[in-house]
GUROVO-559810 format. One line per field, with one value per residue (C-alpha): residue in one letter; x, y, z; chain; residue number from 0. Coordinates in steps of 0.05 Angstrom, whole numbers. Last residue first. Example, Ala and Ser with C-alpha at 12.3 -4.5 7.8 and 13.67 -1.06 7.14 Angstrom:
% GUROVO-559810
residu	(S, A)
u	(273, 246)
v	(-21, -90)
w	(143, 156)
chaine	(A, A)
num	(1, 0)
% end
This chain:
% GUROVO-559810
residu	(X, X, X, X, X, X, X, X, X, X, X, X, X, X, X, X, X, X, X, X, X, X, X, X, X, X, X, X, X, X, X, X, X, X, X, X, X, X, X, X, X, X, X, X, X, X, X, X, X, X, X, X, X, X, X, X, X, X, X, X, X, X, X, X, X, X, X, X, X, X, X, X, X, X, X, X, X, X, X, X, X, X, X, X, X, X, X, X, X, X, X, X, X, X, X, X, X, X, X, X, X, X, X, X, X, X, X, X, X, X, X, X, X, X, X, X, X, X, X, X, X, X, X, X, X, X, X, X, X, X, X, X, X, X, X, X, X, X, X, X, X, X, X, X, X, X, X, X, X, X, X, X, X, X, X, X, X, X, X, X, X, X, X, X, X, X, X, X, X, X, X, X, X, X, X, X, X, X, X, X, X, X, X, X, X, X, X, X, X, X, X, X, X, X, X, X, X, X, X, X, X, X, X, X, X, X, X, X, X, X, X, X, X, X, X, X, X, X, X, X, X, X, X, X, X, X, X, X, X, X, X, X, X, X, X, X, X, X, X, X, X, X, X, X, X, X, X, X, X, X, X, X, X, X, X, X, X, X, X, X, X, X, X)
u	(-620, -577, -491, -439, -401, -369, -373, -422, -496, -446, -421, -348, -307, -336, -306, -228, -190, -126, -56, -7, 53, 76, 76, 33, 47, -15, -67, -117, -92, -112, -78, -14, -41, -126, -96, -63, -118, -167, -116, -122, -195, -206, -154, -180, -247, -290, -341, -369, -449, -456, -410, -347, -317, -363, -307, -337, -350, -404, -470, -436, -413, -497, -506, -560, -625, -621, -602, -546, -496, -533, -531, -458, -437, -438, -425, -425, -375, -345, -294, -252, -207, -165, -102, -40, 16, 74, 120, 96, 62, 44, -12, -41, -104, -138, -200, -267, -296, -345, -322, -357, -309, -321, -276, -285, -280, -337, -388, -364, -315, -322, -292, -238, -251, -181, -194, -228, -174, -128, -160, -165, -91, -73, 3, 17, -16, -63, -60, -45, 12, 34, 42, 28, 57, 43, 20, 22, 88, 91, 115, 149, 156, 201, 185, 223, 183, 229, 210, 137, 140, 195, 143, 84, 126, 150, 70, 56, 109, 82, 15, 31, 57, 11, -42, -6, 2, -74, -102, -57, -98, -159, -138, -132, -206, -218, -246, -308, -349, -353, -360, -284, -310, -360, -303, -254, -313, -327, -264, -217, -214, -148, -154, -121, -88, -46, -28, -6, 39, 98, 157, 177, 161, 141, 127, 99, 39, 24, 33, -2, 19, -46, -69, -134, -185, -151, -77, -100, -138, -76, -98, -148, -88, -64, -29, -69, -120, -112, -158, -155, -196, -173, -211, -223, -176, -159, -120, -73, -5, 37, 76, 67, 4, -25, -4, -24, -93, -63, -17, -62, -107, -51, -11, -79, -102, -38, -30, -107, -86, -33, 39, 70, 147, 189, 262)
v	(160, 165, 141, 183, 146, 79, 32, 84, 50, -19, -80, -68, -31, -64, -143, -101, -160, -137, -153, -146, -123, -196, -184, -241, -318, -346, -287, -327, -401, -373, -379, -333, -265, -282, -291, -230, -180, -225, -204, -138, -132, -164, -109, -56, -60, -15, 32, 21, 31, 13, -41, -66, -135, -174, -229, -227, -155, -155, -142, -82, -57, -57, -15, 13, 56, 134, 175, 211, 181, 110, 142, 160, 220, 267, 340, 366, 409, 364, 372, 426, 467, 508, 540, 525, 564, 520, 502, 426, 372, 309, 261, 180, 139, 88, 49, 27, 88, 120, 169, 231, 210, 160, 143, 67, 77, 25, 68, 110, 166, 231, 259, 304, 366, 381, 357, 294, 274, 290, 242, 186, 204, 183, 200, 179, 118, 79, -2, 14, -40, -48, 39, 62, 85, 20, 51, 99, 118, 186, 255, 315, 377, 440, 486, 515, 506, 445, 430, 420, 379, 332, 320, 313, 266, 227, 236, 191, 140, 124, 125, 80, 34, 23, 22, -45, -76, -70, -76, -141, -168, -154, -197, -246, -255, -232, -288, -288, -304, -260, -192, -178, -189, -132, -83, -107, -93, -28, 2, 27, 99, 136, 193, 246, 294, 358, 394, 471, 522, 476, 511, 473, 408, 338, 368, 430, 387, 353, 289, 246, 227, 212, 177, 209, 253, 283, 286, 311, 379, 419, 408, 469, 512, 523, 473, 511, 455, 421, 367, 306, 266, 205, 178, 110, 49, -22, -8, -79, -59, -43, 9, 63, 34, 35, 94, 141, 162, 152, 205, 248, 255, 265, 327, 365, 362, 393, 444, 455, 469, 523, 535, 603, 596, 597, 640)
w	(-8, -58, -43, -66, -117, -140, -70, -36, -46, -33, -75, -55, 0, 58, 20, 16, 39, 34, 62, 3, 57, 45, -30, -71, -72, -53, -52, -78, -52, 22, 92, 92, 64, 69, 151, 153, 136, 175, 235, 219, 218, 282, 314, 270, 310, 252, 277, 341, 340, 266, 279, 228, 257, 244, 215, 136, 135, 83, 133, 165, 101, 84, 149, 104, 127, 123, 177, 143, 183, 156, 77, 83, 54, 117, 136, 57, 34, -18, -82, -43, -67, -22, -33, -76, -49, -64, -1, -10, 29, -1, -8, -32, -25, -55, -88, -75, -32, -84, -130, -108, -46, 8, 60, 86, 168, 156, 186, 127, 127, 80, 19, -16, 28, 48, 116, 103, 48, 108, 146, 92, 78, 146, 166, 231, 213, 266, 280, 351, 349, 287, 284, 214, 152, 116, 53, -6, 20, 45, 6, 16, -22, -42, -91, -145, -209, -231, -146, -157, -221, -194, -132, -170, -208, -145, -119, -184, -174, -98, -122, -181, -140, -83, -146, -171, -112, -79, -154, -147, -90, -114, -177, -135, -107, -29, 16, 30, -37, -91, -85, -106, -183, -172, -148, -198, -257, -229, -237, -177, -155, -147, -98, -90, -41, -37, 26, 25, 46, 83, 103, 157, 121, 147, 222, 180, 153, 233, 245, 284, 353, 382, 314, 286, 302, 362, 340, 268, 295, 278, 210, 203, 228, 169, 105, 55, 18, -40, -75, -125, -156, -204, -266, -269, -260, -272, -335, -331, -320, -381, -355, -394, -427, -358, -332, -390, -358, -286, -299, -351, -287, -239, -284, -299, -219, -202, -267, -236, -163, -190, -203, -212, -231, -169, -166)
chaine	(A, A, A, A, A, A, A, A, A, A, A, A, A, A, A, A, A, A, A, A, A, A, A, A, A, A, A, A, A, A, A, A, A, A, A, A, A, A, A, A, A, A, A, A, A, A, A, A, A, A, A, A, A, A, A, A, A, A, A, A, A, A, A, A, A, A, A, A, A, A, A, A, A, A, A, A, A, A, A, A, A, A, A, A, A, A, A, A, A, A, A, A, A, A, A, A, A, A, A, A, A, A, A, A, A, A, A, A, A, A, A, A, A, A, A, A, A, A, A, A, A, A, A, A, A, A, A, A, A, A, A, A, A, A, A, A, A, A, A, A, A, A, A, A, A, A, A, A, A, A, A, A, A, A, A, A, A, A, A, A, A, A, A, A, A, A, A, A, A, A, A, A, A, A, A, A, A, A, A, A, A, A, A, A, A, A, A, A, A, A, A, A, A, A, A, A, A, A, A, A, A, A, A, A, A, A, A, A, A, A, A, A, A, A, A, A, A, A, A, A, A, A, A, A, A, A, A, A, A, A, A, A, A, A, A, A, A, A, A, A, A, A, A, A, A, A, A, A, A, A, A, A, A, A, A, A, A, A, A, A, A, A, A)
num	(262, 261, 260, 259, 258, 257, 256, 255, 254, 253, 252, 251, 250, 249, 248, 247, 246, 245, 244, 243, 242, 241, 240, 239, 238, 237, 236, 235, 234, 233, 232, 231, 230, 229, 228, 227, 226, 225, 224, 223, 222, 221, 220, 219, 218, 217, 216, 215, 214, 213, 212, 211, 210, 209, 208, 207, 206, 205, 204, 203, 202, 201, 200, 199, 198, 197, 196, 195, 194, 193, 192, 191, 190, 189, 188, 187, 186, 185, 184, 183, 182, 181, 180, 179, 178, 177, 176, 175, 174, 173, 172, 171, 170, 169, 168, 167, 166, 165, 164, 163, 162, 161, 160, 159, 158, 157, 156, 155, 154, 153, 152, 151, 150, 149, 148, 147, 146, 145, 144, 143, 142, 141, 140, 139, 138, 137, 136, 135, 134, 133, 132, 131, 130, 129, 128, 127, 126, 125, 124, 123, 122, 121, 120, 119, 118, 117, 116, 115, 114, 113, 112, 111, 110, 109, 108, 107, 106, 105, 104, 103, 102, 101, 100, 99, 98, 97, 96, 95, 94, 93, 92, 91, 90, 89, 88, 87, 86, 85, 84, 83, 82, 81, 80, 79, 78, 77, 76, 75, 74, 73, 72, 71, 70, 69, 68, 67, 66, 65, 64, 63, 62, 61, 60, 59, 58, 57, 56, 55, 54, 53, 52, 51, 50, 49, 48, 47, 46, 45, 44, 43, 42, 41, 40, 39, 38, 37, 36, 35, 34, 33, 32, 31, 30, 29, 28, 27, 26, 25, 24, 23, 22, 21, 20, 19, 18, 17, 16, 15, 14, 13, 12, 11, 10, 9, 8, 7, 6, 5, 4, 3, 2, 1, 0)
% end
């Protein structure tokens, strides 16, 4: 037997989440309000292979019975954003948002996940990060894509993906059997101001290696190996996870950092 569960008991359960997270825990409160979408797992997905990884997968690849994909986004304050501005090399405290918010993605979807299945449904989640191949730099699970999907945001010429909350912050999802449907936060083809037509390229400028091009996007290799070299290479993130590679400089200081950009 399943009790009736909606998008808003979803919605209702993340906000008050990250709302209590901090005092819960007693990490610092370095975050605003989440958003957070679902949309039926149909054929709308099926499009994953060919706008993402080759061998992306699919919502019923995670769960046969999947109905629906949930996924939110966890935006970071303005004062971390401003603070990361500085100079090339990303500041610490950067670098623990990246830890911090890693784990209270992966605790939140385990309470989505407890909430789904006390009302009988089954779900799946995915770490918050490092789901991808080392080689191709791509996840088999992107939750920017699905994010684009559901109709939580849009991608930058950074490969950033901007929501009504800007792009500074992250990412998490799951897949469950509860019929949840679609609710979309944006409808809109583009966010970006350059995809728009608009002058910006303003993430091109902060990339600190060039390696994000208006004509090209973002060269992941380049990026990667910046990724790895603030790790082992810099005082700031001296001592911090070895999956804690971040950088984050085309997330911060831009029209789309905290919201959707204006023309």
């Amino acid at each position: 037997m399943t009790i009736p569960v909606t998008s808003g008991d979803i919605k209702t359960l993340i906000e008050k989440y990250v709302a209590d997270y901090s005092q819960a825990t007693g990490e610092k409160d370095i975050w605003r309000t989440p958003l957070s979408v679902t949309a039926k797992a149909d054929k709308r997905f099926n499009i994953l292979p060919e706008i993402a990884a080759d061998d992306h997968a699919l919502p019923e690849d995670l769960l046969e019975t999947a109905k629906s994909v949930i996924v939110f986004f966890v935006p970071f304050v303005k004062d971390l954003a401003r603070e990361n501005h500085k100079k090339d090399i990303p500041c610490r405290n950067w670098g623990l948002a990246y830890e911090s918010t890693n784990s209270l993605i992966n605790n939140l979807c385990g309470q989505i996940k407890i909430f789904l299945e006390d009302a009988g449904y089954n779900s799946v989640l995915i770490p918050s990060t490092h789901n991808f191949d080392f080689k191709t730099l791509m996840a088999r699970w992107s939750h920017k894509h699905l994010g684009y999907i559901a109709g939580l945001g849009r991608f930058g010429v950074n490969a950033q993906f901007i929501t009504p909350s800007g792009c500074a912050g992250r990412l998490g999802s799951l897949v469950t059997e509860a019929e949840l449907g679609d609710t979309p936060l944006v409808t809109e083809k583009e966010l970006c101001l350059y995809k728009n037509g608009h002058k910006c390229l303003v993430c091109v400028k902060r990339c600190p290696v060039g390696a994000v091009s208006a004509e090209t996007g973002i060269n992941r290799q380049k990026c990667w190996a910046r990724l790895n070299s603030n790790l082992s290479n810099t005082e700031e993130l001296a001592g911090l996870e070895q999956t804690t590679q971040v950088c984050g400089k085309c997330q911060v200081s831009l029209p789309c950092s905290l919201k959707i950009p204006k023309a």
